[in-house]
C-alpha positions in Angstrom: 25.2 72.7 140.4 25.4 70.1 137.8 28.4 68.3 136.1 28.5 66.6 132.7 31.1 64.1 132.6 32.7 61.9 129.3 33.3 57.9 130.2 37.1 57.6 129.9 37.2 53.2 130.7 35.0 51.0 132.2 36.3 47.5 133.4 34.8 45.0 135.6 35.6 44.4 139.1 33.3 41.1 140.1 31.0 39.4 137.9 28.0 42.3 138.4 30.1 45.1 139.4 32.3 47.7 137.6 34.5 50.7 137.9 34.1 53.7 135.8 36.3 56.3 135.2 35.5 59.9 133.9 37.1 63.1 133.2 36.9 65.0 135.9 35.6 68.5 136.2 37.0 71.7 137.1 36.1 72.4 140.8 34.6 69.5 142.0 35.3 68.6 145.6 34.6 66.0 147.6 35.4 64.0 150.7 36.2 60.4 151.0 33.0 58.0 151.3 30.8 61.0 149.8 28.4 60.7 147.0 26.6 62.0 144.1 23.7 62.1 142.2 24.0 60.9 138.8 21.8 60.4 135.4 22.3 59.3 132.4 22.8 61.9 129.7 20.4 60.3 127.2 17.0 60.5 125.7 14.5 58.5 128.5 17.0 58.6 131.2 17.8 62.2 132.1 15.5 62.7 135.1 16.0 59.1 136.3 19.0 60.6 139.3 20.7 57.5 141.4 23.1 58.2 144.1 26.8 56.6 143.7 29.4 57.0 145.4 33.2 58.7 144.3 35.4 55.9 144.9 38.5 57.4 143.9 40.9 59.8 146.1 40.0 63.7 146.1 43.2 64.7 144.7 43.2 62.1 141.5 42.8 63.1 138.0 39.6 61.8 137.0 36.6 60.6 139.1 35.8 57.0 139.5 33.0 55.1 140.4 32.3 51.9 141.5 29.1 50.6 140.4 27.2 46.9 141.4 24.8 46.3 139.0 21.2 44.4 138.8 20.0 43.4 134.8 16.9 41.6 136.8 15.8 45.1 138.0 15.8 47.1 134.4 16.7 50.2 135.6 19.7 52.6 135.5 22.2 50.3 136.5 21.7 47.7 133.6 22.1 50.7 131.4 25.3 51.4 133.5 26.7 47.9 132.8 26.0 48.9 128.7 28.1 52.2 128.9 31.1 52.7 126.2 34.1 54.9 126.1 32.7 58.2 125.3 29.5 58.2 127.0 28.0 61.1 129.0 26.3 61.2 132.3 25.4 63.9 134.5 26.4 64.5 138.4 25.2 66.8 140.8 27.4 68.2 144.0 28.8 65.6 146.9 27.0 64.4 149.7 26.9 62.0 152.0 26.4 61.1 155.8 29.6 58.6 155.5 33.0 60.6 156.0 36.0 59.6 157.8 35.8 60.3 161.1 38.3 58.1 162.5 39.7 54.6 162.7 36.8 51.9 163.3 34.9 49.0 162.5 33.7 49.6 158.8 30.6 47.0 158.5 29.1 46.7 154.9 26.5 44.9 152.8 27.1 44.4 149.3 27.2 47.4 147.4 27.3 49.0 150.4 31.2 49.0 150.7 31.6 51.8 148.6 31.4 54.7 150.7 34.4 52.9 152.4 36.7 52.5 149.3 38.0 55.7 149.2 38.0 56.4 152.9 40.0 53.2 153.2 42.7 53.9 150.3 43.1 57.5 151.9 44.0 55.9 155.0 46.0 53.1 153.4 48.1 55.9 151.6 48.5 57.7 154.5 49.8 54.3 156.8 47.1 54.9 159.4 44.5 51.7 158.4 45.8 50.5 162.1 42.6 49.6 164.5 40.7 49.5 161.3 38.6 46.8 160.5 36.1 46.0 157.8 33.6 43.2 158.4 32.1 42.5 154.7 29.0 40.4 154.3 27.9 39.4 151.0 25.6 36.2 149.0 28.4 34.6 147.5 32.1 34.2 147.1 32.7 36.1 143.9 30.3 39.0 144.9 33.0 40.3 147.1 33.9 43.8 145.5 37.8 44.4 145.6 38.7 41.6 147.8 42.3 41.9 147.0 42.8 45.4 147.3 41.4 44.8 151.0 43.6 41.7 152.0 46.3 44.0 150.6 45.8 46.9 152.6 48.4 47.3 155.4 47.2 47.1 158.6 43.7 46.9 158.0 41.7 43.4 159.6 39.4 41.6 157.2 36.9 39.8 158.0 34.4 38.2 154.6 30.9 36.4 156.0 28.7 34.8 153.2 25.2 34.4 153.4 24.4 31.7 150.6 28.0 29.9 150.4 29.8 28.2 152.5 33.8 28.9 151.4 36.4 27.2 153.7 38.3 30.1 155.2 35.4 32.5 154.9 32.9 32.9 157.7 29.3 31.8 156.9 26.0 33.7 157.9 24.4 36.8 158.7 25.9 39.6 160.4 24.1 39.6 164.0 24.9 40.3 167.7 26.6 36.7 168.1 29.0 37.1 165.0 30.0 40.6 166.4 30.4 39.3 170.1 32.3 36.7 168.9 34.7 38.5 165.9 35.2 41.6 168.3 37.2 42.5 171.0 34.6 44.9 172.2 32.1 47.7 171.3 34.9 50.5 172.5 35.1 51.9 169.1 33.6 53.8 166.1 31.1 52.6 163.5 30.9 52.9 160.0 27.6 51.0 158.8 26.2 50.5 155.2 23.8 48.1 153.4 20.5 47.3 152.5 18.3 48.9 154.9 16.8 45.7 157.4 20.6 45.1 157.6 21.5 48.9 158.8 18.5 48.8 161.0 19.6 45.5 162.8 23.3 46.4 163.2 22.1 50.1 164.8 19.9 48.1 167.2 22.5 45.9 168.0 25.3 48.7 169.1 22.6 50.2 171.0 21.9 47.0 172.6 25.9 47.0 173.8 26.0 51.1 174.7 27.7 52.5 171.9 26.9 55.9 172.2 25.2 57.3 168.7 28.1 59.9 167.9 30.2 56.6 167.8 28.2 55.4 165.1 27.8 56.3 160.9 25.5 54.8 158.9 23.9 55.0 155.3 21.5 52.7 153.5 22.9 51.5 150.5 
């Protein structure tokens, strides 16, 4: 089933990334850290479907989205970055490997954090963000998607790690079986894993390297 949505505001979140909100339809559902497919609904653009993630809560109003952007690539999401109030796109049902499934270590790349937005603010409303931790790795200091929102959150450990910066009071490097030995107090826990797909890949051979069993671990290429 498809869904034609109107762009209510769009507002930038980092230099590259921005949050979209929409009306929301009648009977849409969806869980926390599922996604969608959407298009654009204009002439060149309709049949060109990219998944995104909901980033807002199930029960809110409208439906939000929180988009990174690349103008080098010339594809749907330099057109995203160019939408107005009153623009249309078109969404298809949810889906999505990434649901909550308990307290964990939430390890993203990039764009890749937004399947845990909403999962995170649904646990963050609900006071249980304790033994959660999210280990965010990105290029550069202001690529960090909603870095306050996450220092803000309640009980939930942050941990930043650049790979092209070195910020004092960040960490500095890739995301590989030292950093984890070193940043965790052990592999005892759930998973949540998304990125680009070398980095998925790597971190899934890693927790198999230390026995986490595979119903311990989540992941989705981003």
């Amino acid at each position: 089933m498809t869904h034609t949505l109107t762009l209510e505001t769009i507002f930038p979140v980092t230099h590259d990334t921005y949050r979209l909100r929409f009306d929301k339809p009648e009977g849409f559902e969806f869980e926390p850290g599922q996604a969608t497919l959407m298009r654009l609904d204009r002439d060149g653009w309709r049949e060109d479907k990219h998944p995104f993630t909901m980033t807002s809560l199930p029960d809110a109003p409208h439906l939000e989205f929180t988009i990174k952007t690349y103008p080098e690539h010339e594809g749907m999401t330099e057109q995203i970055a160019k939408l107005i109030p009153g623009d249309r796109v078109i969404i298809g049902d949810a889906w999505g490997a990434i649901t909550d499934s308990g307290p964990g270590v939430f390890i993203a790349g990039g764009a890749g954090v937004t399947p845990f937005i909403a999962i995170l603010r649904d646990r963050a409303r609900r006071g249980e963000l304790q033994g959660c931790c999210l280990i965010f790795s990105n290029k550069e200091e202001r690529d960090i998607i909603l870095r306050d929102e996450w220092e803000e959150m309640t009980g939930l450990e942050t941990l930043f790690t650049l790979t092209q910066e070195k910020v004092e009071g960040l960490e500095c490097g890739m995301i590989d079986a030292e950093f984890l030995e070193t940043h965790l107090e052990g592999f005892d826990q759930r998973f949540y894993v998304c990125g680009p797909p070398p980095m998925v890949e790597a971190i899934q051979g890693i927790l198999k390297d230390h026995d986490v069993p595979e119903d311990r671990i989540t992941v989705e290429n981003a």
